[in-house]
N, C-alpha and C positions, 0 to 999 in steps of 0.2 A: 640622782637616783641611786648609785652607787653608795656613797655616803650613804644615803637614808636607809640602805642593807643594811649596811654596814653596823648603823646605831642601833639597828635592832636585835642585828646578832648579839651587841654589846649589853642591851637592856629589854628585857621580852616587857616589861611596866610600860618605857615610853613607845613603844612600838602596840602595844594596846591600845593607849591613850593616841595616837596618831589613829590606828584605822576606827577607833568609835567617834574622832572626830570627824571624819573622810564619810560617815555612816551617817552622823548627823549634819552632815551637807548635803547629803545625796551626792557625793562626789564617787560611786562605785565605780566608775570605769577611768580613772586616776590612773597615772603611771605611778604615782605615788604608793597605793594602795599595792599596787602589785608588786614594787621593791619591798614593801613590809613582809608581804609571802614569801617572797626569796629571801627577807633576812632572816626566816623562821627553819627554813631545810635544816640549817647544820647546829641547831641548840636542843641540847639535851633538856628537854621538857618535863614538867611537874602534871599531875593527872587532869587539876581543874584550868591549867593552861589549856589543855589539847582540848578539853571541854568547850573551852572558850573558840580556840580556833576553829573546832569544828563546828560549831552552832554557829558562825557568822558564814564559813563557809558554806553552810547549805542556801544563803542564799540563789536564787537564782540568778540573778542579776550581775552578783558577783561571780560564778560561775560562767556563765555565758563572756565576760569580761576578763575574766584570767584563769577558765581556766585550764591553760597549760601547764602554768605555776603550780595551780593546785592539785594538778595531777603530780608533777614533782615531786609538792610536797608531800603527799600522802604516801609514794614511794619509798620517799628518803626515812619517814616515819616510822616502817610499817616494817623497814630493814633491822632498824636498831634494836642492838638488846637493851641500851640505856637508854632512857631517855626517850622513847619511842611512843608510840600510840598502844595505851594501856589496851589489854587482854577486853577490859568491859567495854570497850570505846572501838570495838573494831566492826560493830555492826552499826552506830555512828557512821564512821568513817566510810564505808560501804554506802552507806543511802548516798553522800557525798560521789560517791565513784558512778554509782546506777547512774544520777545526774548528769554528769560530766557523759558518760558512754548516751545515755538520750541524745545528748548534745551533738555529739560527733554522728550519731545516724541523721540524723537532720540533716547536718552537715550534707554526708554522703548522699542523702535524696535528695538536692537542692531545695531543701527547705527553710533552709538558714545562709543567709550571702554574711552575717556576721563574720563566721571563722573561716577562715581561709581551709579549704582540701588538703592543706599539708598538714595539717594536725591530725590528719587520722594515723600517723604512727601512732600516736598516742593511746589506738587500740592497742597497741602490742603491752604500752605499761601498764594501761589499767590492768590488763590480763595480769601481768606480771604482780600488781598489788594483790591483786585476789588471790595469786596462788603463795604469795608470800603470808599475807593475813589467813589463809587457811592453814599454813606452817604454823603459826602463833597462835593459832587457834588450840591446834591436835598439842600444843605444849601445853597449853594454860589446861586442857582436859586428859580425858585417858587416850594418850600418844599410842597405845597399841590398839584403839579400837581401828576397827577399818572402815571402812567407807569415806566419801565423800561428806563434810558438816553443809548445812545449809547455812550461806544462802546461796555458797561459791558454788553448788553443783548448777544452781541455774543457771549462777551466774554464765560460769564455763557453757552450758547449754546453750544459752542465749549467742554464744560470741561462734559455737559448729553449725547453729543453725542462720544465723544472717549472713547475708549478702552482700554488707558493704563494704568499702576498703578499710574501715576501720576492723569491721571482723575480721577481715582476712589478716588484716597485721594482729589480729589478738589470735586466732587461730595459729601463726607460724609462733608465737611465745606460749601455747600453752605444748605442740609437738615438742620445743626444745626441753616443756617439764615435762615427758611423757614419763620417763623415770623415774619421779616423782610421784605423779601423780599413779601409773600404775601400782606402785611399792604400796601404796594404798586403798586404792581400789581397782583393783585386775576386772571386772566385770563388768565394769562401767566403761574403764578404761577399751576393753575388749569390745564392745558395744557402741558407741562414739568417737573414739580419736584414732584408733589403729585401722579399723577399714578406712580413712580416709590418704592410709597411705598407696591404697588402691588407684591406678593411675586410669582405671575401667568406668571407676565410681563418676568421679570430677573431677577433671585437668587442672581447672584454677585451683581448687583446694585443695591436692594432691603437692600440686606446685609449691605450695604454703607450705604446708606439715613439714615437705620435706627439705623446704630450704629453713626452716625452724629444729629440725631434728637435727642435720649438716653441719650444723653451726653451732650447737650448744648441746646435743643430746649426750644420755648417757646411758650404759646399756648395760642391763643384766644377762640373767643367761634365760630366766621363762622368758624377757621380754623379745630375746632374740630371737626365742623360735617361734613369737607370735610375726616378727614383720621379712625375716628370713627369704619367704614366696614373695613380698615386697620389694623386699633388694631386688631380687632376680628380675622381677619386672620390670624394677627403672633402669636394667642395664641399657636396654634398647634405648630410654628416652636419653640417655646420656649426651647424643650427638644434636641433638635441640637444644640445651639448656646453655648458660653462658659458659664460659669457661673456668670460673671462678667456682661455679655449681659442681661440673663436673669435676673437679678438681677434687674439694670437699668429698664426695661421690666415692672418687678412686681410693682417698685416703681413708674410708671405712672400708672399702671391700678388701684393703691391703690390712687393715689391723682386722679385721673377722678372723680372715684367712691363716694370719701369724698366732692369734691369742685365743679363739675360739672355738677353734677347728681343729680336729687331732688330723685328718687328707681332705684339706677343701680339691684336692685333684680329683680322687676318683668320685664324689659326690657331683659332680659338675658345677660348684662354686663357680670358682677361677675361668674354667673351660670356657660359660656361657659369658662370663666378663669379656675375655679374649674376643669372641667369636665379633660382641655386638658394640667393642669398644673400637677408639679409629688408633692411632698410633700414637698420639702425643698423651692419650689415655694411660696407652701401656707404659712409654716410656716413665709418666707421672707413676702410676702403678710399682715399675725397678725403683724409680726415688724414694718413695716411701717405705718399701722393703729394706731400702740401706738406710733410713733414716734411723728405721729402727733396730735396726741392727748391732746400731752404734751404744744403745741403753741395756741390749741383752747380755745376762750374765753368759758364761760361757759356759755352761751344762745345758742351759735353754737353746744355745744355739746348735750346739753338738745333735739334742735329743730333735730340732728342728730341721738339720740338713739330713738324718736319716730317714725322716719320717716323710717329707714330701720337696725340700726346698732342691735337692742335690738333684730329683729326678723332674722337678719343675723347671730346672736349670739345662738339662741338656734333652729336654723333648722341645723348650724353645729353640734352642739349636739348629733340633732337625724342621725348625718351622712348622710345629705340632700347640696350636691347631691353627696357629694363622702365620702368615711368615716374620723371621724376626729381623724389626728394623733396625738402625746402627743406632740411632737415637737411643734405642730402649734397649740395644747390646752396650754400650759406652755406660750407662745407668748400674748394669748387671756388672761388667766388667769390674767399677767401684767398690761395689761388695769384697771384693777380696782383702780390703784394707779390715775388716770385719772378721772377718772366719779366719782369723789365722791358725783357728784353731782344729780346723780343716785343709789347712793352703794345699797342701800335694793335689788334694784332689778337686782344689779352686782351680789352676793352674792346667791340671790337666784339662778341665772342659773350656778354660778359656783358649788355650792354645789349641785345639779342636776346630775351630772356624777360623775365618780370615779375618783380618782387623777390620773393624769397625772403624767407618769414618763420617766427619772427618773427627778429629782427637784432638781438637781446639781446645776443648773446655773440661776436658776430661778431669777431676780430681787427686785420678790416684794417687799418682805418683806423691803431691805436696802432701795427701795424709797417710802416705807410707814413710814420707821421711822424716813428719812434724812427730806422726805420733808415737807415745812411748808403747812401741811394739816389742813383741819377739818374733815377729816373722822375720828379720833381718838376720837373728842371730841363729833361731834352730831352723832354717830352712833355705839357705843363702844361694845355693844350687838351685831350690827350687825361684825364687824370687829371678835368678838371675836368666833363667827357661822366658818367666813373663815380660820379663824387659825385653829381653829378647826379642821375641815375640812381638811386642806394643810399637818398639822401634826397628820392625822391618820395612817400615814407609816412612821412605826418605823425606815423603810430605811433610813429617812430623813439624810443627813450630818447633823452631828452635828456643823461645823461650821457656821450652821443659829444661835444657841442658843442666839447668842451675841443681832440679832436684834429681834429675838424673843421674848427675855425677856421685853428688851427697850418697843416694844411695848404692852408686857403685864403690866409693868407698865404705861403707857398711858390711858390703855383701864378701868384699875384698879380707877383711879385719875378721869378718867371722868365718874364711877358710873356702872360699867359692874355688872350683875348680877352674883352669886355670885355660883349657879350652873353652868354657863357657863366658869366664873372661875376655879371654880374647876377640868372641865372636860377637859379645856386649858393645864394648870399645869400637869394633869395627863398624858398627850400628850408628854409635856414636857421632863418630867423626865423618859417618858417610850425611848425618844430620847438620854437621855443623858445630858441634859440641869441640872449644877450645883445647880441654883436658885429654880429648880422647886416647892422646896418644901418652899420655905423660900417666894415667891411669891401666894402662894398657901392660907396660912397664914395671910398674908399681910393686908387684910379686917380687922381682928377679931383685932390685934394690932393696928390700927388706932380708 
C-alpha cells in the first residue's frame, strides 16, 4: 500500500490508469484506491488533473469509502500556491466537501454504522478547507471587497447552526479564523460567531469557540473590544475547564494586559482575573508576565513598569486583591533577571516581604549568572541586598551554591561593598556553600 503511494507521487499517468481500473471493477472500497488518494496530497498538479481527480471524487461510494483521504486531500490542495486546486475548480472541490460534511452528520445521528464517530474531527478540516478556499477565492477576485463570497457563508452557517460533533469541531476551527474572518466581514462576523463567545448563550458552544479562539486566535484591536465583556465572563469559568484550557486562558489575559492595555489595573481587567482565578492561575499568570519580559525591548519595559507593572507589583504584596501565594511570589521574584533596567526598585519591593517558599525551583539566580547582563556590573550593591535577602533561609538547597558563588564573584569584581559582602558570604556558608569563606576573603587578597 505504501509502495502504491508511493508510485503515484512518482507518476500521476499510472496512478490514473490504477484508479479507472479499480472503477472498472467496482473495486471502490480498495485499500488500493485509497493509497492512490494519499499518493496524490503532496504533487503539484496540472488544472485538467485536479479536473480528473475531482470528478471521480464526487462519487459517492467513493466518498463514503475514503473519505478521510479525501478530506486530506482537498486540504492539502486547497493550501498550495503551486500546484494547488485551480481558482475555477474550487466550487468543484466544495460540492466534494458538502458530501463528505453530509457524511459525517449521518454519522453523528446514527445513521450511518459505516464510519466510525472519530471522524468527526474531520468537521474541524473541512471548516478549515472552506475558509482556506475562501482565502483563494478573495485572491483570484477583488481582495478588498468585503463580505463573505458564497458558498462559504452557508457554508460556515451550516457548521454555527448544527448540532453535531462534527459542527462542533468545525465551530472551534472557524473561532480560531475569527480574525480572519472578521478582517472581512465584521457584521456577519458580529452577528454569528462572537455572541457565541457568550458563555449565557451555550455552554457547549461557548466551550468550542473558545477552545478554537485559545489555541489559534489572532487579535486586532476592533476585534478586541468586540469579545473584551467575553474575557471578563470566562474568568469565572476558568476553575471548570481543564488545565490546559485555563492555562491558554491566563496566557491571553497576561498579553491583553501587557500589549493592549495602557492600566488594565484601574479598569478592573487584572482585578476581576485575580478575584475569580484560584492560585496556580495566578502563579501561570507571574510566568507568562516573565516570559514575556524576556522579548521586551527596554524602553517598552521602562514605559510598562511606570505605567501599571511597578504598582501591580507591590499592591500583590500588600495581598490586594486576593492574598499572594509563594508560588506566584517565587514567579514574580524571576522578573528581576528582566528589569534590570529597573533593578533598585526590583529589589526594593522584593526585599519588602518575606521569602517566598519553598525556592526549589526558582530560576533566578541560573538566569542572572548565564545571562549576558549588566545588572552585575551597574548595580552590584543592589544585587547583593537580593541575595541577601533570597538566602536568609537556611532551607535553601544547597545545589544553588554553584551559581550563587558565580555571581558573588561578579558582584565582587564590579566593586560590592564589603559589608554586604560579608553578610552574603555569611548566608552562604550558613547554606552550605563550600567557597563561602574563601569568597568572603576575596576583597582583602586583591
Amino acid at each position: 500500500i505504501y509502495n502504491i503511494s508511493k508510485a503515484v507521487y512518482q507518476d500521476f499517468e499510472w496512478g490514473r490508469d490504477l484508479a479507472d481500473l479499480l472503477f472498472d471493477k467496482n473495486k471502490l472500497d480498495s485499500d488500493v484506491l485509497g493509497a492512490v488518494i494519499r499518493g496524490w496530497y503532496d504533487l503539484n498538479l496540472l488544472t485538467k488533473q485536479w479536473e480528473y481527480i475531482l470528478t471521480i471524487l464526487s462519487s459517492k461510494e467513493i466518498i463514503r469509502n475514503h473519505f478521510q483521504y479525501i478530506t486530506n486531500l482537498l486540504q492539502y490542495g486547497v493550501k498550495k500556491e503551486e500546484g494547488g486546486i485551480p481558482a475555477k475548480l474550487l466550487l468543484k472541490a466544495d460540492s466534494v466537501a458538502l458530501k463528505i460534511w453530509d457524511l459525517l452528520h449521518k454519522v453523528d445521528d446514527g445513521q450511518d454504522n459505516q464510519a466510525d464517530r472519530d471522524f468527526s474531527h474531520l468537521g474541524g478540516e473541512l471548516a478549515m478547507f472552506w475558509i482556506y478556499a475562501l482565502s483563494r477565492s478573495r485572491k483570484e477576485k477583488d481582495k478588498d471587497k468585503t463580505g463573505i463570497f458564497q458558498p462559504y457563508r452557508d457554508r460556515f452557517e451550516t457548521i454555527i447552526n448544527g448540532d453535531s460533533e462534527a459542527a462542533a469541531q468545525g465551530l472551534e476551527m472557524l473561532a480560531s479564523q475569527l480574525g480572519f474572518i472578521y478582517s472581512i466581514d465584521q457584521k456577519w462576523s458580529r452577528m454569528n460567531i462572537i455572541p457565541l463567545f457568550n458563555w449565557d448563550n451555550d455552554v457547549h458552544k461557548a466551550r468550542k469557540v473558545w477552545e478554537g479562539w485559545l489555541g489559534w486566535g489572532r487579535l486586532t484591536e476592533p476585534l478586541l473590544d468586540e469579545l473584551i465583556p467575553f474575557f471578563k465572563k470566562s474568568f469565572h469559568y476558568i476553575s471548570t475547564e481543564s488545565p490546559k484550557e485555563r492555562e491558554r486562558l491566563v496566557e491571553w489575559i497576561a498579553g491583553i494586559s501587557l500589549f493592549w492595555m495602557d492600566d488594565p489595573l484601574n479598569n478592573g481587567w487584572i482585578t476581576d482575573f485575580l478575584k475569580t482565578s484560584n492560585e496556580q492561575d495566578r502563579k501561570n499568570f507571574a510566568s507568562q508576565i516573565g516570559h514575556n519580559l524576556m522579548s521586551m525591548k527596554i524602553e517598552t519595559k521602562i514605559d510598562l513598569w511606570k505605567r501599571w507593572l511597578k504598582r501591580y507589583w507591590e499592591e500583590r504584596n500588600q495581598g490586594i486583591p486576593v492574598p499572594l501565594g509563594d508560588g506566584e511570589l517565587i514567579r514574580m521574584v524571576e522578573w528581576a533577571s528582566e528589569l534590570g533596567c529597573v533593578f533598585p526598585d526590583v529589589v526594593e519591593i522584593i526585599c519588602s516581604v518575606p521569602i517566598p517558599k519553598p525556592l526549589n525551583h526558582m530560576a533566578l539566580f541560573s538566569r542572572l549568572e548565564k545571562k549576558d547582563t549588566d545588572i552585575t556590573k551597574k548595580y552590584p550593591n543592589e544585587l547583593a541586598r537580593l541575595l541577601i535577602h533570597l538566602t536568609g533561609d537556611t532551607s535553601m538547597p544547597r545545589y544553588f551554591c554553584g551559581e550563587l558563588e558565580k555571581l558573588t564573584e561578579k558582584i565582587i569584581t564590579s566593586g560590592v561593598q564589603m559589608d554586604l559582602l560579608h553578610s552574603l558570604c555569611d548566608n552562604l556558608a550558613a547554606i552550605g556553600c563550600e567557597r563561602a569563606a574563601e569568597l568572603s576573603s576575596y576583597r582583602i587578597k586583591l
